[in-house]
N, C-alpha and C positions, 0 to 999 in steps of 0.2 A: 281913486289915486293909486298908482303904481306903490307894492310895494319894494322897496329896494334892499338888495342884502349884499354880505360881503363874507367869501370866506377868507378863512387864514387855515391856510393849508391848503397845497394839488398838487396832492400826490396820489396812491390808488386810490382812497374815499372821495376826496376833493375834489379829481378829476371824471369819479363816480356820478359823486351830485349835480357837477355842471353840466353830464351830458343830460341826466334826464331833465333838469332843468328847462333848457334846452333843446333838447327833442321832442317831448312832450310838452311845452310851452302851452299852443294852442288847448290843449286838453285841460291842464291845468287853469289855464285863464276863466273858463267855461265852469270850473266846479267851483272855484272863490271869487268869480264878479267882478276880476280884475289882472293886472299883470305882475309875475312877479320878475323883478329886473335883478342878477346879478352884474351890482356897480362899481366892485373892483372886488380883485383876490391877490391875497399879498401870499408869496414863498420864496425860500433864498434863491429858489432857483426857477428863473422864469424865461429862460433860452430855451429847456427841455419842450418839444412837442408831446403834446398827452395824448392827442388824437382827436379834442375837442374844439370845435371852431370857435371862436373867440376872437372879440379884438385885444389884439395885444397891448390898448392904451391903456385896459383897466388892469393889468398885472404891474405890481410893484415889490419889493423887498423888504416894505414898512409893514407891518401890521396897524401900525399908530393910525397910516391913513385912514384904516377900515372903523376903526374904534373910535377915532375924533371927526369923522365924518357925521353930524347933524343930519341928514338924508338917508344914512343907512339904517332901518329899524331894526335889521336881524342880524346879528352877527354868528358866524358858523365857526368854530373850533373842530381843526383837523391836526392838526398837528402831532399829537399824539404826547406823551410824556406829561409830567407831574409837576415842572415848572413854571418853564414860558407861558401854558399852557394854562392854568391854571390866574397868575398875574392877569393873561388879557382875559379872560373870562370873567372877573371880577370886576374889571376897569371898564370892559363893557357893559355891565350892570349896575356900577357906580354911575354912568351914562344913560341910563335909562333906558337898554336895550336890550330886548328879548336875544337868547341866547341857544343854539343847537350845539351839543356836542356828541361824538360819537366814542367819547375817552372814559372806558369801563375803567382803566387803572385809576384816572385822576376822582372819578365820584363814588368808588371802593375805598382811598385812602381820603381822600377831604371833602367826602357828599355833604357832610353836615354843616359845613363851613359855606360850603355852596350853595346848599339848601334855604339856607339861612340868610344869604346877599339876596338870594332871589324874591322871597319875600321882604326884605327888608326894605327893596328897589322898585317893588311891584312890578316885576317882569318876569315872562314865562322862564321856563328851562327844558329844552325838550332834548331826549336822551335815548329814542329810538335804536340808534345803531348801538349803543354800546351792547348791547344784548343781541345774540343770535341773530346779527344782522338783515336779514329780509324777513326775520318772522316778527311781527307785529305784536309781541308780547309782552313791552309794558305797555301800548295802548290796551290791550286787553286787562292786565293788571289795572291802570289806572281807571278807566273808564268802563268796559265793555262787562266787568266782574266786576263792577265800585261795590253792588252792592251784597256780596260774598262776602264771608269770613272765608278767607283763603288757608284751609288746614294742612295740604299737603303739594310738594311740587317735587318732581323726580324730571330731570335734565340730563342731557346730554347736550353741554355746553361749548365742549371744542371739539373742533372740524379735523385737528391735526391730531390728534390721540385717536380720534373713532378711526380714523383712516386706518392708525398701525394696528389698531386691535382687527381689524376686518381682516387689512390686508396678511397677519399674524394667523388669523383664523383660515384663509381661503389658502393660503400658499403654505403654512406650515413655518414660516422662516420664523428665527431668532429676533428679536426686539430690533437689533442695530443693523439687521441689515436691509430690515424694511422702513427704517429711520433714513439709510443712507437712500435708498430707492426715494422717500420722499422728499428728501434734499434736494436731489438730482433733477427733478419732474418739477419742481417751485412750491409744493402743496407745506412743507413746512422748512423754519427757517434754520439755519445752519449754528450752532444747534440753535432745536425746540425746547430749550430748558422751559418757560415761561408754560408752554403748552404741554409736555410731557409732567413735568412736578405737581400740576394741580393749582396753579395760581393763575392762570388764565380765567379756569370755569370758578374760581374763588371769588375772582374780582367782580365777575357776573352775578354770580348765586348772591354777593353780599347789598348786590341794585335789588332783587329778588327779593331777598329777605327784608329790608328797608321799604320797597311798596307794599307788600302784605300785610309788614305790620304797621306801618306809621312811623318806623322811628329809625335813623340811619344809623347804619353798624359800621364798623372799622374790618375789611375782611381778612385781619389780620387775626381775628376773635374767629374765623371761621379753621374748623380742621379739614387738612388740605394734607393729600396721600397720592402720588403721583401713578405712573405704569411703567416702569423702566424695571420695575425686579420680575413682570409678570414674563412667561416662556410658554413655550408652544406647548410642553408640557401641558399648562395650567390651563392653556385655554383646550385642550384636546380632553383634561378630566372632566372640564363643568361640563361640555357639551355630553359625557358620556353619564354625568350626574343631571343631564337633561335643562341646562344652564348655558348662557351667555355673558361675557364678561366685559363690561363697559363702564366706562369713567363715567360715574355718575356723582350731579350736585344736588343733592337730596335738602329740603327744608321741612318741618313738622312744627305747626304752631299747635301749642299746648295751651293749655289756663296759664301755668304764670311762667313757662320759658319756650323757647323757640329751638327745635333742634337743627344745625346748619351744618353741614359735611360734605369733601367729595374726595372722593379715594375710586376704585376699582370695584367692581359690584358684582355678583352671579346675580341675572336675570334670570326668570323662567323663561326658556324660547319661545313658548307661545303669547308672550306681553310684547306688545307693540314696539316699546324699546328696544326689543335684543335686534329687532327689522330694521333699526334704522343704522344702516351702514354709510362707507366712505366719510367722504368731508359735510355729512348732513347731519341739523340739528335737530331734537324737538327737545320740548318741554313739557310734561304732563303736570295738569294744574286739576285742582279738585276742591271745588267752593261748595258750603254748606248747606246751598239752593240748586245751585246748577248741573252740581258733581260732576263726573270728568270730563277736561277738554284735554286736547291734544293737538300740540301748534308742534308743522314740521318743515322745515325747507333748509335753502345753503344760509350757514352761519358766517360766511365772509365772502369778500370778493366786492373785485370794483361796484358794478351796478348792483347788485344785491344788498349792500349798505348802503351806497350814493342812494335807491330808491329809498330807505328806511330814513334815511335823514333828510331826505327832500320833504318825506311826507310828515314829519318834524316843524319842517320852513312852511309847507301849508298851510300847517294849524295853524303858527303863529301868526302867518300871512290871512286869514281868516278871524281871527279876532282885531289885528288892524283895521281892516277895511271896515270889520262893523262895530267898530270903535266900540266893541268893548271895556266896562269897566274891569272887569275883573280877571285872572287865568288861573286856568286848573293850578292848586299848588302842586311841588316837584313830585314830591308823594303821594297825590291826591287824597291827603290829609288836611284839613284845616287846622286842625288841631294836632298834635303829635298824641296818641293815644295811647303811651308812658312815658315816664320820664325816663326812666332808662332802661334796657331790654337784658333779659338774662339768656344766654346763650348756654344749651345744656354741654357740659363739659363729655368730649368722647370718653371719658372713662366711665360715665355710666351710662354709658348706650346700650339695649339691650337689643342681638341681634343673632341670627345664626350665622357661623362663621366653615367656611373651608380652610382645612390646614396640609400642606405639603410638607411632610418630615423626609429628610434625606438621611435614612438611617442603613447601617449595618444592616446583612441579610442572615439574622441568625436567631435562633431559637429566643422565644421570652420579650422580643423585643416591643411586639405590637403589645404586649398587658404592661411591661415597664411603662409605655408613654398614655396608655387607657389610666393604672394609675393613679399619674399626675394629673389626668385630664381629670378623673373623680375626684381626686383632694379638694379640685378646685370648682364642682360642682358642675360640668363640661361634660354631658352624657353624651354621645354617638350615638346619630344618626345612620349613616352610611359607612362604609371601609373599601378601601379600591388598592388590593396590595398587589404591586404589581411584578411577577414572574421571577424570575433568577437572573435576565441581565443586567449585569451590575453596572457601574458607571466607573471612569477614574479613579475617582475615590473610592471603591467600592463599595458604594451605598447604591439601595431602591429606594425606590417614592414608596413612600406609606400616606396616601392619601386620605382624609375625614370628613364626611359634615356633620356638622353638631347642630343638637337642638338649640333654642333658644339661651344665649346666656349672655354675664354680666360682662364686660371690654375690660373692666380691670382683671377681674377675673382672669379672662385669655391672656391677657399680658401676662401674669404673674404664671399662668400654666407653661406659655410657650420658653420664657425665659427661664424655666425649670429643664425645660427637653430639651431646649438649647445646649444646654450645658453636659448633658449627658455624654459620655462619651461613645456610645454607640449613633450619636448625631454627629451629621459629618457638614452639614451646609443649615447657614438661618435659615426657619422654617418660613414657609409662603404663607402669608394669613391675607383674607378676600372675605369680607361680607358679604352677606346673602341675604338674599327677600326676596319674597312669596308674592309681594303687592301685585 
């Protein structure tokens, strides 16, 4: 028997998923032993042409139709946002119906609320796209590494940050004026607050962190450090400190806490990471059997998520037909494997750090701010002092990398030299790893 679905949303995803739907039909049919039929899709706006052939009987303005349709077994969430969104996902499930969404924000603030209808309904939840769109990386988390202790995951989560750090890196320009080039070209939105601050790859990292461990987090508990103070300076010293700088959402599961962050990073150039440019994501994952994999492709865009959520609707379309009793839980936990997760707070994080001090060019000044950095336990590695041309303010870069030390530590140092009066700008602070 045909199965039948409905989305709610078409717009870029929506009208994603109906083409491959549809396109590849045939193909599809041939791998699940049957057809799958999209039997209406509700949007406010359904005069707009998307480019996808369709009858236009099954487009309507209700989503209710899609949810109190008996015939419809899958319902798809496109819409985007933490309300609407949210309501029919649950009413769909109170209905007994498997459910796809591609909404990283709505299962980063209410997973566990959600997690929880789903099995309460015995109905799947599939969440493909919300992650790295075309890369296949919670099937791998849930399934493909089920049986991994998953210890460590270093990401490069958004497509709109990697772009300005590249395009920063390859043209030399200033943060904003490669922001405004990506405005202009569609690659990010006007503003990128969401994708520049670090809450994009937060909302992602904290699905991430929720399938590794069993247990869903609020990525509100995740520390989140944006790219908007980083300058061509900074990324012209790493590369000269043999480093690459990219927004990275780093996870470390420990014995009894879990470490979750994403801020601004120095790579070594020769780790696979610092290679992955433009609007392209990966994910480096590392299980306690398999040890490292490395998932890379586009993190957004019409078909590159319409294919991620389609292949969502297959599975679900797949245990229909073979009238399965049972579906993978959300987490592919059966059990939640604590009761509640402790999240290591960034003040004790222990890491090497690069610091850009914009100081006075005059005698005494580099042991003045070495000093501080010893009070605090903060030994130099490296020094990068650069020349006699001064700036407006008349200060140079006094550039650092330090060995390994303690984040409160660095705060309490940097906010010392801060103050000094021979500083003339907040100092640039960027973690660094070796991995």
């Amino acid at each position: 028997m045909p199965v039948n679905v409905g989305i709610i949303g078409f717009g870029t995803v929506g009208s994603g998923t109906a083409e491959v739907l549809i396109k590849n039909k045939e193909l599809i049919s041939k791998k699940i032993g049957d057809e799958i039929i999209i039997k209406k899709i509700a949007d406010l706006d359904i005069e707009t042409d998307r480019g996808v052939p369709i009858d236009k009987n099954i487009l309507t303005k209700d989503a209710n139709e899609i949810i109190d349709d008996p015939d419809i077994k899958i319902v798809v969430e496109l819409i985007g946002g933490t309300t609407k969104a949210k309501e029919f996902i649950l009413a769909a499930m109170e209905k007994g119906k498997h459910v796809v969404t591609a909404n990283k924000a709505l299962l980063a603030e209410y997973g566990k609320e959600i997690y929880e209808a789903a099995k309460k309904y015995g109905v799947g939840i599939g969440f493909e796209a919300a992650v790295a769109g075309g890369i296949p990386i919670i099937g791998a988390l849930k399934e493909g590494l089920s049986a991994n202790r998953i210890h460590t995951v270093f990401g490069i989560l958004n497509g709109t940050s990697n772009y300005i750090l590249t395009k920063m890196k390859e043209k030399g320009l200033p943060y904003k004026d490669v922001v405004d080039e990506a405005v202009r070209l569609g690659i990010a939105e006007d503003p990128p607050t969401l994708d520049v601050d670090g809450t994009d790859a937060a909302h992602k990292l904290a699905i991430i962190v929720s399938l590794i461990s069993g247990y869903p987090i609020d990525y509100k508990e995740i520390y989140k450090e944006g790219i908007t103070h980083i300058t061509p300076d900074d990324i012209r010293f790493a590369d000269e400190f043999g480093y690459v700088i990219k927004l990275l959402a780093i996870a470390k599961q420990k014995e009894d806490h879990i470490e979750a962050r994403v801020h601004p990073t120095m790579i070594p150039k020769e780790n696979m990471l610092a290679n992955v440019n433009e609007v392209f994501n990966a994910i480096y994952v590392e299980g306690d059997f398999v040890g490292p994999n490395l998932y890379y492709g586009l993190g957004a865009g019409r078909r590159p998520t319409g294919s991620a959520v389609a292949a969502d609707i297959i599975n679900l379309a797949r245990h229909i037909i073979n009238g399965e009793k049972g579906v993978i839980p959300p987490l592919g936990f059966s059990k939640e494997e604590k009761s509640s997760l402790a999240i290591q707070p960034i003040e004790e994080l222990k890491s090497r750090y690069y610091f850009r001090v914009s100081a006075v060019d005059r005698p005494g000044v580099l042991s003045l701010i070495s000093g501080i950095l010893g009070k605090y336990k903060i030994s130099i590695e490296s020094v990068i002092q650069k020349g006699r041309k001064k700036r407006e303010d008349d200060s140079v870069p006094i550039v650092m990398l330090t060995h390994e030390a303690l984040e409160k530590d660095v705060r309490k140092a940097i906010s010392e030299i801060d103050m000094l009066d021979v500083v003339k700008d907040k100092t640039v602070v960027i973690r660094v790893i070796n991995e």
